[in-house]
Jmol script that loads the backbone (N, CA, C; Angstrom):
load data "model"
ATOM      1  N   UNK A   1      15.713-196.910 -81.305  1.00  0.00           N
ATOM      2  CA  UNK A   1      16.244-195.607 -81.007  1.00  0.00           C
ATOM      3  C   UNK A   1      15.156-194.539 -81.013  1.00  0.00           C
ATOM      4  N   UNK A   2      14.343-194.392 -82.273  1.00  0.00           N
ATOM      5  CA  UNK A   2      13.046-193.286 -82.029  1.00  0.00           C
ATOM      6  C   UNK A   2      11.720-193.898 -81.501  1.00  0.00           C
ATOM      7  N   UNK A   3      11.707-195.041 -80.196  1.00  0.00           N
ATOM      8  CA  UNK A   3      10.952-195.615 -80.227  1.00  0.00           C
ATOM      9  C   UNK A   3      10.280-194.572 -78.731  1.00  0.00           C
ATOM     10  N   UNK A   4      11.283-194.226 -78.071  1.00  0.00           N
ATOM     11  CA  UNK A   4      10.676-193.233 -76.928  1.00  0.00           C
ATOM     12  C   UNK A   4      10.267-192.236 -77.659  1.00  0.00           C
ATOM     13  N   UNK A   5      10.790-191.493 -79.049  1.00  0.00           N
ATOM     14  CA  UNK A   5       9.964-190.210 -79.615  1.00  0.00           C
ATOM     15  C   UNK A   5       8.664-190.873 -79.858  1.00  0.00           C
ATOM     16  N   UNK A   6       8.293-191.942 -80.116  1.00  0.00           N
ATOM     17  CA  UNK A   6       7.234-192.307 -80.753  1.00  0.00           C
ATOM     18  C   UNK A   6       6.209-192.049 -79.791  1.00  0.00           C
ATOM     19  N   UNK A   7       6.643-193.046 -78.839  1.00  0.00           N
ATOM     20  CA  UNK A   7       6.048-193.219 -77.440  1.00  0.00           C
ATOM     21  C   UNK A   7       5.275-191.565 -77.219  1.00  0.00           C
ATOM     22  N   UNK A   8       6.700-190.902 -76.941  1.00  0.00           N
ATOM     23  CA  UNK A   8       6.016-189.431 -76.422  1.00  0.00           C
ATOM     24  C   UNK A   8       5.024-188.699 -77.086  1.00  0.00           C
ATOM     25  N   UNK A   9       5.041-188.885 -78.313  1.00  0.00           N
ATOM     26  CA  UNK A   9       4.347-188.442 -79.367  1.00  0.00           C
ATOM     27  C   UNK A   9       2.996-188.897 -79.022  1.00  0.00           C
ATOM     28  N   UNK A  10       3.380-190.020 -78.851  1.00  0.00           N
ATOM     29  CA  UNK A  10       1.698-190.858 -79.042  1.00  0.00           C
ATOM     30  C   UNK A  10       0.974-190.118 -77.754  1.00  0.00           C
ATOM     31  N   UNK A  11       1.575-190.218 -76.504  1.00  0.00           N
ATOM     32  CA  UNK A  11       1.228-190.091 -75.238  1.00  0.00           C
ATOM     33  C   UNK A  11       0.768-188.317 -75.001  1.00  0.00           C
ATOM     34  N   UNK A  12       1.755-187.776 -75.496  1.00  0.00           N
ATOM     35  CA  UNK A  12       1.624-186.169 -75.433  1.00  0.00           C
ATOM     36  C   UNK A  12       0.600-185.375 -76.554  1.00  0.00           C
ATOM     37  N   UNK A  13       0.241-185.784 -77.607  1.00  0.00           N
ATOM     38  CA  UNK A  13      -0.271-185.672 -78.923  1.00  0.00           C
ATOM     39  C   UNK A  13      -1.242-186.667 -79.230  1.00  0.00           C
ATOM     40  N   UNK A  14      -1.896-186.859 -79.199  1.00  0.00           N
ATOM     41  CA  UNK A  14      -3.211-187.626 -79.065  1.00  0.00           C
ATOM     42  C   UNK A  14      -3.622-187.589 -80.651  1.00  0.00           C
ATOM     43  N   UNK A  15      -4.008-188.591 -81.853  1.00  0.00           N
ATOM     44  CA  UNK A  15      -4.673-188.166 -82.631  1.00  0.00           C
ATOM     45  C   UNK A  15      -5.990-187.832 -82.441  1.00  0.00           C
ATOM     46  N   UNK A  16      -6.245-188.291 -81.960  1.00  0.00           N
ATOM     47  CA  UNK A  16      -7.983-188.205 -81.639  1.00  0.00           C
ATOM     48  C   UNK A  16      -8.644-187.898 -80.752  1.00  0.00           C
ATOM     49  N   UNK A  17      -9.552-186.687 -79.759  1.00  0.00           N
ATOM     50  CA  UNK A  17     -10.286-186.454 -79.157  1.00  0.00           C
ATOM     51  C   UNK A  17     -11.438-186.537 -79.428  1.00  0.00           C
ATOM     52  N   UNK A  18     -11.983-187.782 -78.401  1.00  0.00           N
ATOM     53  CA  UNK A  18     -13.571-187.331 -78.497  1.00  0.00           C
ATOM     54  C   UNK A  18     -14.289-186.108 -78.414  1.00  0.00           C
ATOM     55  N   UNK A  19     -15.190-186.479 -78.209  1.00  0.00           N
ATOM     56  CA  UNK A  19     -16.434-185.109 -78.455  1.00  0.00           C
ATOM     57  C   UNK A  19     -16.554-185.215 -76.758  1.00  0.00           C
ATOM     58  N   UNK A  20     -16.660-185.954 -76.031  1.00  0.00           N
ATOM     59  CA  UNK A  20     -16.587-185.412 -74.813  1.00  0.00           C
ATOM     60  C   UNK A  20     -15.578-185.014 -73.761  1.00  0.00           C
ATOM     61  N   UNK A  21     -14.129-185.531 -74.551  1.00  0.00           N
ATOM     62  CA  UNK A  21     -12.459-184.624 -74.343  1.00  0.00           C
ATOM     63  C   UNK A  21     -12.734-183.548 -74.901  1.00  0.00           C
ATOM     64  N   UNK A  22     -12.751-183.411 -75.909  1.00  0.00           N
ATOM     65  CA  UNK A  22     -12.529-182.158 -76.396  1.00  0.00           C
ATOM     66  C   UNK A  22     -13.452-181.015 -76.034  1.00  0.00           C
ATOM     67  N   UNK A  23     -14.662-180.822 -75.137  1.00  0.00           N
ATOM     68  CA  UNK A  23     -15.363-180.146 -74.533  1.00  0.00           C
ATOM     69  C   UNK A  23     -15.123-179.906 -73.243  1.00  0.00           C
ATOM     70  N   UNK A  24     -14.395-180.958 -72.441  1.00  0.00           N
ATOM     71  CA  UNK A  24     -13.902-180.556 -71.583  1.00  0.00           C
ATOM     72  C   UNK A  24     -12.721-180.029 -71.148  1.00  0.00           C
ATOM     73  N   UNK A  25     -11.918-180.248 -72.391  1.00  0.00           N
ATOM     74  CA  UNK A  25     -10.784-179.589 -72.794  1.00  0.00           C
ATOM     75  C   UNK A  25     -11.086-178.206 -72.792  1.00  0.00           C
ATOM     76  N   UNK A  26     -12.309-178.011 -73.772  1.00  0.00           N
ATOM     77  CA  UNK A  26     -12.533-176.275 -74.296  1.00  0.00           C
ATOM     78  C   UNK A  26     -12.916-175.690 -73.089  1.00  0.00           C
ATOM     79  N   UNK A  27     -13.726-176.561 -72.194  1.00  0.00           N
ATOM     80  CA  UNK A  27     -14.024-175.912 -70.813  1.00  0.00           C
ATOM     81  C   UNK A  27     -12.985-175.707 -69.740  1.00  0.00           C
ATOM     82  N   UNK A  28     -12.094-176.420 -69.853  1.00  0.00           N
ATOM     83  CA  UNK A  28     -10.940-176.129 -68.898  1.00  0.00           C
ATOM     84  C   UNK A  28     -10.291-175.208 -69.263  1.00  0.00           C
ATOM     85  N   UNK A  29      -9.902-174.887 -70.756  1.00  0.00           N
ATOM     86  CA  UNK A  29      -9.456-173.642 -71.056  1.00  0.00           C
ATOM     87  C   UNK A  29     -10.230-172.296 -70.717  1.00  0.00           C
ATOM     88  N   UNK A  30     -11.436-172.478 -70.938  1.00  0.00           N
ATOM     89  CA  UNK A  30     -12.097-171.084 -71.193  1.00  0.00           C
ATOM     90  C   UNK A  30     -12.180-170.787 -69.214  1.00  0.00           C
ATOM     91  N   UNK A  31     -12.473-171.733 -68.501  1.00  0.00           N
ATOM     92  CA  UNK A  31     -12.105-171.536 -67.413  1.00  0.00           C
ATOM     93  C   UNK A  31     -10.957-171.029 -66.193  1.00  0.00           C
ATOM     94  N   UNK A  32      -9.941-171.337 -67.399  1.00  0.00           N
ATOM     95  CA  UNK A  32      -8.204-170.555 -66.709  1.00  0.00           C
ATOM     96  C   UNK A  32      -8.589-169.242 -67.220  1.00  0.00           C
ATOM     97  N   UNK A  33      -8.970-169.086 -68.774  1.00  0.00           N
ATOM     98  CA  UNK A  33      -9.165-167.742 -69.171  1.00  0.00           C
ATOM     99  C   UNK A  33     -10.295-166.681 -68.214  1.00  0.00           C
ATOM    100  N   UNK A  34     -11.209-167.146 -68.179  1.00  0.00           N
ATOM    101  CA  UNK A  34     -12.163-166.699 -67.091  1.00  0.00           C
ATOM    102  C   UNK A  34     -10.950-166.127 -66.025  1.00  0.00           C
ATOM    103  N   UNK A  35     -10.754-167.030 -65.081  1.00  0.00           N
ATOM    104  CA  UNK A  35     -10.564-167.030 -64.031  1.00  0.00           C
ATOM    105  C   UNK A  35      -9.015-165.971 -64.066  1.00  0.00           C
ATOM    106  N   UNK A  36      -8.418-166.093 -64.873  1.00  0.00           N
ATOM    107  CA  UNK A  36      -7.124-165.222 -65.605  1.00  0.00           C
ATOM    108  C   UNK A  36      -7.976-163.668 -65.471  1.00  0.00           C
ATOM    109  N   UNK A  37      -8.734-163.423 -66.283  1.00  0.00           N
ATOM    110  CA  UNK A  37      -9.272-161.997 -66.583  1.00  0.00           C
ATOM    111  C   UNK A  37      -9.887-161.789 -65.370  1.00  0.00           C
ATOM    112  N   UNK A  38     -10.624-162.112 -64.587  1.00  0.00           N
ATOM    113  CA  UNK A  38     -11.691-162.008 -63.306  1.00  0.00           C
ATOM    114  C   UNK A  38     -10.085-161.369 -62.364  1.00  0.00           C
ATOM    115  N   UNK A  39      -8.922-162.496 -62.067  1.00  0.00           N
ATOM    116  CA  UNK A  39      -8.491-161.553 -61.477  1.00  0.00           C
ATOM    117  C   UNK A  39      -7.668-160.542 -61.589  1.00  0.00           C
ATOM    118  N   UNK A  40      -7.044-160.609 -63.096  1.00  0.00           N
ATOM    119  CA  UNK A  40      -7.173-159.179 -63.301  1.00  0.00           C
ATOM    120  C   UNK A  40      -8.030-157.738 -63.277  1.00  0.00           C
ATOM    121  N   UNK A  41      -9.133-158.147 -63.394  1.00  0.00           N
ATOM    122  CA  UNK A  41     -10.333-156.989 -62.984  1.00  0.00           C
ATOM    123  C   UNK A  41     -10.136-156.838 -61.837  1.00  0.00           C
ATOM    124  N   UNK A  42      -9.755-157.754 -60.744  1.00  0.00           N
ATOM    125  CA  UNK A  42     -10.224-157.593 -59.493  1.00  0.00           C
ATOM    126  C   UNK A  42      -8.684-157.017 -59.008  1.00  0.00           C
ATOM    127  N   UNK A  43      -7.691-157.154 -59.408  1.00  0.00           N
ATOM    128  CA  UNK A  43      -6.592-156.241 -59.147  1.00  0.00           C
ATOM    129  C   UNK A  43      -6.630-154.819 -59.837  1.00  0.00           C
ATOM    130  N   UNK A  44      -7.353-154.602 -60.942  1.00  0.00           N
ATOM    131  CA  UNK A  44      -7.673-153.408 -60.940  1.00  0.00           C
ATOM    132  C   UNK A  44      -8.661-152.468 -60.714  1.00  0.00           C
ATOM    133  N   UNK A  45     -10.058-153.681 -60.554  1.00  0.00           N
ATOM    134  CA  UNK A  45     -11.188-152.940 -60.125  1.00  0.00           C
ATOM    135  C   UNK A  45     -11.524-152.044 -58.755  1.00  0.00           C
ATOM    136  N   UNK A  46     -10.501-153.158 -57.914  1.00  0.00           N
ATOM    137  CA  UNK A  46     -11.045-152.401 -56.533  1.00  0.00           C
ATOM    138  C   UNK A  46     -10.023-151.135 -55.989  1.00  0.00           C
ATOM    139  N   UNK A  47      -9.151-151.133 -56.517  1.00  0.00           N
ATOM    140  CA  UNK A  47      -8.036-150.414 -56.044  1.00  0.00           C
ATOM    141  C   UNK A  47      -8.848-148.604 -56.805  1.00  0.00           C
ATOM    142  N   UNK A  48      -9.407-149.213 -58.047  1.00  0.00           N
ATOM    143  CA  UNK A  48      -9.802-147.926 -58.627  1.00  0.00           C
ATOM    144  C   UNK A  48     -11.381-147.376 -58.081  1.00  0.00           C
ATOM    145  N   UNK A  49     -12.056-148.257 -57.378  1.00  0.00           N
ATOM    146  CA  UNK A  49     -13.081-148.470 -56.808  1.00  0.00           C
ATOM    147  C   UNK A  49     -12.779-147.271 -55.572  1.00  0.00           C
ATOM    148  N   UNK A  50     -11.775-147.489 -55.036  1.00  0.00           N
ATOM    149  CA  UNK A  50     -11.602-147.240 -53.543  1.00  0.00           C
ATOM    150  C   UNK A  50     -10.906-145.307 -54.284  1.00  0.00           C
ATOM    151  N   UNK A  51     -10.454-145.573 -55.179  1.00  0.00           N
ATOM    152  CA  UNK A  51      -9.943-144.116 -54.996  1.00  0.00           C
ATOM    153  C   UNK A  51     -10.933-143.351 -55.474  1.00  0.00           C
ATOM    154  N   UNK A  52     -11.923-143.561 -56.179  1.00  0.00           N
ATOM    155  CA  UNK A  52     -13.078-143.121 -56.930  1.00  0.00           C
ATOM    156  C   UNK A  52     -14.230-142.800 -55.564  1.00  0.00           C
ATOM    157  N   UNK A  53     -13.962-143.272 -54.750  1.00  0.00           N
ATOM    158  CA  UNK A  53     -14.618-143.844 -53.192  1.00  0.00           C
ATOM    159  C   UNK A  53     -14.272-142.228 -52.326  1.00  0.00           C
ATOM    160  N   UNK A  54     -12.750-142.285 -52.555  1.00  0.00           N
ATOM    161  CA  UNK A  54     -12.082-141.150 -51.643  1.00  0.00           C
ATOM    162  C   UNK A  54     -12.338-139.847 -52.162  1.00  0.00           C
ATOM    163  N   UNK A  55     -12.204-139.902 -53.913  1.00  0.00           N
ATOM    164  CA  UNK A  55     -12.389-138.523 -54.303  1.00  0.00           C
ATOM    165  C   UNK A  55     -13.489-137.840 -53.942  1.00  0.00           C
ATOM    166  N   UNK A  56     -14.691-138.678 -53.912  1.00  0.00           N
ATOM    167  CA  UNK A  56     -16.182-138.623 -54.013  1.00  0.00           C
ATOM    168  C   UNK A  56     -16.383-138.044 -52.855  1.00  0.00           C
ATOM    169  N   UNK A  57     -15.883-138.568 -51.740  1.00  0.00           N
ATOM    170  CA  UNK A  57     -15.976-138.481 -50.391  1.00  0.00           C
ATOM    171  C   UNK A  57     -14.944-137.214 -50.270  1.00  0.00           C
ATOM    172  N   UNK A  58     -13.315-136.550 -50.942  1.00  0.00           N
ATOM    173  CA  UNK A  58     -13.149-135.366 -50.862  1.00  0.00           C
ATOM    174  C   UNK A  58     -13.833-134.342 -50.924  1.00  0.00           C
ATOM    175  N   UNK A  59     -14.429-134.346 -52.010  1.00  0.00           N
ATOM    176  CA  UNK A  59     -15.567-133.585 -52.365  1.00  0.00           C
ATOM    177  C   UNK A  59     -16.648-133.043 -51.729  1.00  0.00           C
ATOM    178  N   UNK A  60     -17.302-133.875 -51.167  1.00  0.00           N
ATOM    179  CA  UNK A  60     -18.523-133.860 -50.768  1.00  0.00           C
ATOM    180  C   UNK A  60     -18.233-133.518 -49.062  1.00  0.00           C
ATOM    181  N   UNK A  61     -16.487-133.078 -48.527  1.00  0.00           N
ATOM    182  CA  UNK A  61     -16.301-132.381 -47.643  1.00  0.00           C
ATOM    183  C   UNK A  61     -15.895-131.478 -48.044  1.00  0.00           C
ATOM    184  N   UNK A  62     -15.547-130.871 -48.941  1.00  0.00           N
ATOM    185  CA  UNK A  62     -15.073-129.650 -49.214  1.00  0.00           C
ATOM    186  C   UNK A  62     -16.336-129.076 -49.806  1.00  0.00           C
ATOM    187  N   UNK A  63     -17.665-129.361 -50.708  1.00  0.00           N
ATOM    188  CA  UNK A  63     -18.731-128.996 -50.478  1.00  0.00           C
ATOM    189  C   UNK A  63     -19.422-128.148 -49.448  1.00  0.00           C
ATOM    190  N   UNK A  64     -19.651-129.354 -48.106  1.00  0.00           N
ATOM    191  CA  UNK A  64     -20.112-129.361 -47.240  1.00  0.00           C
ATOM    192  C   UNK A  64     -19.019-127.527 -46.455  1.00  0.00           C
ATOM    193  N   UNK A  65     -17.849-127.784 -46.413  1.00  0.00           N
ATOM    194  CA  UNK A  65     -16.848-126.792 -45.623  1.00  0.00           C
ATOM    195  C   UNK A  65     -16.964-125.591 -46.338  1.00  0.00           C
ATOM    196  N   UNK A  66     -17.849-125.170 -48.065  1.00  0.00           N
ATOM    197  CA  UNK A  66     -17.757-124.278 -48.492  1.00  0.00           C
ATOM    198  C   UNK A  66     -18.867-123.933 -48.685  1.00  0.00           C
ATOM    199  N   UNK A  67     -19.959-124.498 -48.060  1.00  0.00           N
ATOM    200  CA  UNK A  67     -21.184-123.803 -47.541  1.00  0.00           C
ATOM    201  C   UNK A  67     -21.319-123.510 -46.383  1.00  0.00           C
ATOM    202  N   UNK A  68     -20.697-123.643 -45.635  1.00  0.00           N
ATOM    203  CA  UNK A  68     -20.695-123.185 -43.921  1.00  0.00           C
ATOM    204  C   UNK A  68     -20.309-122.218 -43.667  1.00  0.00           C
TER     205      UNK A  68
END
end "model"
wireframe off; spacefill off
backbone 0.3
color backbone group
């Protein structure tokens, strides 16, 4: 009867990782994380990029229109 919990246990839960699982383990994680934060920057970097872009560029016509 708990012979499929066992099973799953064994299969899903590993006692033991090597030293070269368990590094590539840590690397696959730190790699979703990477790749997690990167595109969050990049959904907020460029959008703030571009308005920082426009103000700069308001400016530097209304400058230009209030020296003429």
């Amino acid at each position: 009867m708990h012979e499929g919990l066992i099973v799953t246990a064994a299969l899903g839960f590993p006692a033991y990782v090597g030293p070269g699982g368990g590094i590539s383990a840590l690397g696959a994680v730190l790699a979703i994380v990477a790749a997690v934060l990167l595109a969050i920057l990049g959904f907020v970097w460029y959008p703030v990029k571009r308005l920082l872009r426009m103000r700069r560029r308001s400016s530097e016509q209304s400058e230009d229109a209030g020296s003429s």
